[in-house]
C-alpha positions in Angstrom: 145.8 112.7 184.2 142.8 111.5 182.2 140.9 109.0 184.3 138.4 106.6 183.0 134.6 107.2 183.3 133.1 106.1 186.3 131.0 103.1 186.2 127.4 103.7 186.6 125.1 102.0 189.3 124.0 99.2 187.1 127.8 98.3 186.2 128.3 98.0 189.6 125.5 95.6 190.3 126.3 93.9 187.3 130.2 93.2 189.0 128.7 92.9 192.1 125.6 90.3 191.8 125.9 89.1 187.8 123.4 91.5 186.5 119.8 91.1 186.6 118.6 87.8 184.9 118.0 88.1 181.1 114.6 85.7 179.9 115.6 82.8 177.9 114.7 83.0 174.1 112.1 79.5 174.3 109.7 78.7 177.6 111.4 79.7 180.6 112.4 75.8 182.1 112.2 74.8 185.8 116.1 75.8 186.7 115.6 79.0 185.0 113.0 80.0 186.7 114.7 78.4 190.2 117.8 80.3 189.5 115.9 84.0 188.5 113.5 83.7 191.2 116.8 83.0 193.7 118.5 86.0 192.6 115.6 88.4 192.9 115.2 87.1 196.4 119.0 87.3 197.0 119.5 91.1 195.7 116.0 92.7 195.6 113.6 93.5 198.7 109.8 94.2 199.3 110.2 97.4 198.6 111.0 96.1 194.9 108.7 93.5 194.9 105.9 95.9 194.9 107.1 98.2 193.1 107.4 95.5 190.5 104.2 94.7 191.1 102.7 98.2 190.3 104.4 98.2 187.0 103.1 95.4 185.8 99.7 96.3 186.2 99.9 99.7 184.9 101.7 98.6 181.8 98.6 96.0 181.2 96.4 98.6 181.8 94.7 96.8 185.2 93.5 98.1 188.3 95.2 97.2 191.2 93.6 96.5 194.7 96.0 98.4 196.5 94.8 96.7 200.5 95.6 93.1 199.0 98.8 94.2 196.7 100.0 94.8 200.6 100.3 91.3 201.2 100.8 89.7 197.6 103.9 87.4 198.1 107.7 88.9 197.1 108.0 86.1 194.2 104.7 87.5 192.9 106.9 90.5 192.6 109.4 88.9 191.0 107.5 87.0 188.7 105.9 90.4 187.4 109.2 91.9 186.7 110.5 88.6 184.5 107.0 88.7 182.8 107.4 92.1 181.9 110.9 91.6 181.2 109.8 89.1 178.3 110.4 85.8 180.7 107.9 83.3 179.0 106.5 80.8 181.9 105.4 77.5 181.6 101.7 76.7 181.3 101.6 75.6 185.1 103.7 78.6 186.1 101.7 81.0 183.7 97.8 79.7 185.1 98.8 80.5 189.2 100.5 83.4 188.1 97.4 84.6 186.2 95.2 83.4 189.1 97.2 85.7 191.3 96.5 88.4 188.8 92.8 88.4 188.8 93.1 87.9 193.0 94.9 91.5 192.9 92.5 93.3 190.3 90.4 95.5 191.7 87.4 97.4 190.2 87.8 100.9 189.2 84.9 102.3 190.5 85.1 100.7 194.0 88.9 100.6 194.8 91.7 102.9 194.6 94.7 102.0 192.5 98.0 102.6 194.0 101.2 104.2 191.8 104.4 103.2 191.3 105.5 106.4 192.9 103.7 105.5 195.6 104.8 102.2 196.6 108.7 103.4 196.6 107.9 106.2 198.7 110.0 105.5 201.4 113.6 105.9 202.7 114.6 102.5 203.2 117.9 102.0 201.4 118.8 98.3 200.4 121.6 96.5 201.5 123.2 96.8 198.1 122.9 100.3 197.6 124.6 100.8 201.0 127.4 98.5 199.6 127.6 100.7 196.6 127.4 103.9 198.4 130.6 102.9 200.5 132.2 101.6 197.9 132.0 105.2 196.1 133.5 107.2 199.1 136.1 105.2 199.7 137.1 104.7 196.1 136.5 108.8 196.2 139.4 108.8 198.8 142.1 106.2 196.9 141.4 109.3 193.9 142.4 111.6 196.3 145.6 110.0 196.7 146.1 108.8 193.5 145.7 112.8 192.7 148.3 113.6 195.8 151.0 111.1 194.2 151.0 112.9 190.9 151.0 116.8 192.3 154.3 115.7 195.0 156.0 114.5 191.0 155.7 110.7 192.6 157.1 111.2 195.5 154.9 111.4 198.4 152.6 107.7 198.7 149.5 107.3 200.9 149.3 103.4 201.7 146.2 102.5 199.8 145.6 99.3 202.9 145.5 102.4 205.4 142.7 104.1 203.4 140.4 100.5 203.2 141.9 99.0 206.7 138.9 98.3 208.9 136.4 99.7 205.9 136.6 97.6 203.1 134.7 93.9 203.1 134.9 91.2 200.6 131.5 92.6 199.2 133.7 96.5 198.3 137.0 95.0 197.8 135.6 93.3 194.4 134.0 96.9 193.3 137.2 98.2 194.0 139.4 95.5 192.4 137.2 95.5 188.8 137.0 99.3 189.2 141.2 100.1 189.2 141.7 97.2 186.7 140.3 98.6 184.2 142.7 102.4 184.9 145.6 100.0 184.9 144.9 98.2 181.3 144.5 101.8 180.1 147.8 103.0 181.8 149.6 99.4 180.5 148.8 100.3 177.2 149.5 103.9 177.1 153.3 102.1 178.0 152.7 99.5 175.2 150.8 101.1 172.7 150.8 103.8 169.4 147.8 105.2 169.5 147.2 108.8 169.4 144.9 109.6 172.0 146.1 107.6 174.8 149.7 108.9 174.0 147.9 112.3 174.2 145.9 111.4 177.4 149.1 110.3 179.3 152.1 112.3 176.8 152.6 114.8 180.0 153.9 111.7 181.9 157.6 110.0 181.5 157.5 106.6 181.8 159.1 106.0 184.5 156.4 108.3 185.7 153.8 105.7 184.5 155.2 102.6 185.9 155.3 104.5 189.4 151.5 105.2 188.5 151.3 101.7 187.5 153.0 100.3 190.7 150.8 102.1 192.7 148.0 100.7 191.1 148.9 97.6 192.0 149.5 98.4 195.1 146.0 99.5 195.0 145.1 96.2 193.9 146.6 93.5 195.8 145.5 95.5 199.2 141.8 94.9 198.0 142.3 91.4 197.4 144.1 90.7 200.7 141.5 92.6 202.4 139.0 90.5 200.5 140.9 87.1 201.5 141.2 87.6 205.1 137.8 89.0 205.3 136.4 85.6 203.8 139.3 83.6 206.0 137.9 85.4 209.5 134.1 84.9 208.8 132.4 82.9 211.0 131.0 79.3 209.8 127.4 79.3 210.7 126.4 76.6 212.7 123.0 75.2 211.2 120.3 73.9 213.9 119.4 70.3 212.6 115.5 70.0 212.7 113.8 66.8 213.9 111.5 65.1 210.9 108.2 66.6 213.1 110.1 70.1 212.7 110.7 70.1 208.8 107.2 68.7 207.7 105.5 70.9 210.3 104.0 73.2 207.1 103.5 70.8 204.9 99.9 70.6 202.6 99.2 66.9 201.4 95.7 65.9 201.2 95.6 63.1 204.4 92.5 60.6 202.6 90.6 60.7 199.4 87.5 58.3 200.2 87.2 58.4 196.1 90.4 56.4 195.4 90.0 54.6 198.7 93.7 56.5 199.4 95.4 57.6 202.9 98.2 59.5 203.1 101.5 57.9 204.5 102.9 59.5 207.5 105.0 62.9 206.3 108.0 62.3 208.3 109.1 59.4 206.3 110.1 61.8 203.4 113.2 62.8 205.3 115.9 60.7 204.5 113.5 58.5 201.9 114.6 57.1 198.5 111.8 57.5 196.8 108.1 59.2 197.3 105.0 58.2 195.1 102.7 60.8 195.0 99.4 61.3 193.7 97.0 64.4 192.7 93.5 63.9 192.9 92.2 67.1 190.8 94.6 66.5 188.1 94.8 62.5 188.5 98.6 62.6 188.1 100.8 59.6 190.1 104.6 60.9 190.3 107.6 59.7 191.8 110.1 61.5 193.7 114.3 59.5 193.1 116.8 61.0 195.8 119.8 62.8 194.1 122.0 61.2 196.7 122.0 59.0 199.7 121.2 61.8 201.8 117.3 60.8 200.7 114.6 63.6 200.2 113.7 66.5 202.3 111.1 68.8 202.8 110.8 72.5 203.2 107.5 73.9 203.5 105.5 72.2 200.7 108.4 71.8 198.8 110.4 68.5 198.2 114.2 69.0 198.2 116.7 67.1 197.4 115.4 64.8 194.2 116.6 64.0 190.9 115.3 66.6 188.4 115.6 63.9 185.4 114.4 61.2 187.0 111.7 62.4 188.8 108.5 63.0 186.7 104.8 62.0 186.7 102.2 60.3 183.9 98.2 61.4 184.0 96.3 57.9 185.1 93.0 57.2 182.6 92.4 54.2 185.5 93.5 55.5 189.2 91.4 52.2 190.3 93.7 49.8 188.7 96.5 51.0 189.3 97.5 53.1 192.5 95.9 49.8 194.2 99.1 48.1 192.5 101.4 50.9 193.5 100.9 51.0 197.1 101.1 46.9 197.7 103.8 46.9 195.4 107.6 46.2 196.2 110.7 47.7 195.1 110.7 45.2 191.8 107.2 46.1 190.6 107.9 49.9 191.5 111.1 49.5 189.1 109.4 49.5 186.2 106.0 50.9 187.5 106.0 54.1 185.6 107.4 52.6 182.2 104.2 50.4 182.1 102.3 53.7 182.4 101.4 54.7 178.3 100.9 58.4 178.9 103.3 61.6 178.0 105.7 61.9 180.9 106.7 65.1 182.6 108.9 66.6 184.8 107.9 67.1 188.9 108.4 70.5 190.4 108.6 69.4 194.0 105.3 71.1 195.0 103.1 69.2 197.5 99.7 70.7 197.8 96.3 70.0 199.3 95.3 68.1 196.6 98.3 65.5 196.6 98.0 62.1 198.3 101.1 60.5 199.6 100.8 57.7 198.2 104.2 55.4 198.8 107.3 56.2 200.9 110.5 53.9 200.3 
């Protein structure tokens, strides 16, 4: 019997994790970047990350200082393979990613560069490969008795749920499912079909032959999925630890006065569960405001603020700080309405980041 090509390791990822992410044809937007940056975290490890990194400095023709490149972040990994993947970043984006550039260039003469070759030099084997690698053998052994029901003339069946029983997770089972769809299309059509070379391909087999092949192959089938269902029915629910207000601002960078602007920052603990957060940066002199999505208010992880309304949200450049944040931090919920309309200046969307140059200005 003639049996489809095998798909390669990259078709399998692809069915497995959605494929890597392709770069938007414009400037790569916030939730682009958000979404890329999660799947590289979700299906790539350090190991990548700096081997990403490696690449992207040989292929700009940069020296790389090989001790620091050691402790260079895994999104600075990431954000070297999407550049060199044709990802085009924001101006914010691109000026920290280029400042983390020049902080991991080296000088020929004084510092070793380190190869690609050299970073992936190790035995380590990712959590997907492993996936894939199982997947493989076992599929290798549903072959075998695919192979065994055709030699006995259809007559002697191997239970395809005793080959995955106590093997297969939901993670193989859809490998497994998309891999022996696609033999039974081709076997269906061989059934339903005139053309020459599947006729040819399957013209040593009666029909009633075929549909036994084909019955089997949903057999085949139907194990994986119910395999797959009772392996996502029996995991576990993870029970989350709620952290206390001190716990989730613990790491947070805000700037706590600014004797300049006559500024103090609000206490940080009053983001969680807040409807709105004014916030102000003193290098760049822009006042934002933070609008919960929902009544769960805002929330903080690290120096990043979760939880807010992506449209709403944004921030104006202030030509007089004086005048105004005064206003803003008296002001009640009526003035703070309409507070940033009354601002003339280009508006623009906030990322979330808090740094040590932003003043918390108001808390609601």
């Amino acid at each position: 019997m003639a049996k489809p090509k095998r798909l390669s390791q990259d078709e399998l990822e692809k069915i497995a994790t959605g494929g890597e992410p392709a770069a938007p044809v414009s400037v790569c937007s916030k939730l682009e970047l958000t979404s890329a940056l999660n799947w590289y975290s979700n299906n790539r490890d350090t190991k990548n990350a700096q081997k990403y990194i490696a690449e992207y400095f040989k292929k700009n023709k940069l020296v790389l200082n090989a001790s620091k490149a050691e402790s260079a972040s895994n999104t600075f990994g990431w954000l070297c393979r999407m550049v060199s993947r044709g990802f085009i970043l924001d101006n914010e984006s691109k000026v920290q990613f280029d400042d983390k550039v020049k902080q991991y260039t080296a000088v020929k003469e004084k510092i070793k560069t380190v190869s690609p070759e050299k970073v992936t030099s190790t035995n380590v084997i990712s959590i997907q490969d492993r996936v894939k690698q199982k997947t493989l053998e076992i599929a290798g052994e549903i072959d075998y008795s695919i192979d065994e029901l055709i030699t006995s003339h259809f007559k002697t069946v191997r239970s395809p749920l005793a080959i995955m029983q106590d093997r297969v997770k939901a993670a193989h089972a859809k490998i497994i499912i998309e891999l022996y769809k696609k033999e039974r299309e081709e076997i269906q059509e061989s059934l339903d079909t005139d053309d020459e070379q599947l006729l040819e391909g399957y013209g040593r087999y009666s029909k009633l032959q075929l549909r036994k092949l084909l019955s089997y192959y949903d057999q085949i089938i139907n194990d994986a999925v119910k395999l797959s269902s009772d392996a996502k029915s029996n995991r576990k629910t993870r029970k989350r630890k709620v952290k206390t207000p001190e716990q989730l601002v613990s790491k947070i960078k805000i700037l706590e006065e600014c004797k300049e602007f006559k500024l103090k920052s609000e206490d940080a603990k009053k983001i969680i569960g807040a409807s709105q957060l004014w916030v102000f940066n003193i290098k760049t002199r822009k006042l934002g405001v933070y609008h919960a999505d929902d009544a769960g208010g805002l929330s903080v992880k690290g120096s990043t603020v979760l939880n807010f309304n992506t449209m709403k949200s944004i921030c104006k450049t202030l030509r007089k700080p004086e005048v105004i944040l005064p206003e803003v931090v008296k002001g009640g919920k009526v003035f703070l309405r309409n507070a940033m309309a009354d601002i003339k200046a280009k508006e623009k969307v906030l990322t979330g980041r808090l740094n040590s140059d932003t003043i918390l200005v108001k808390i609601v």
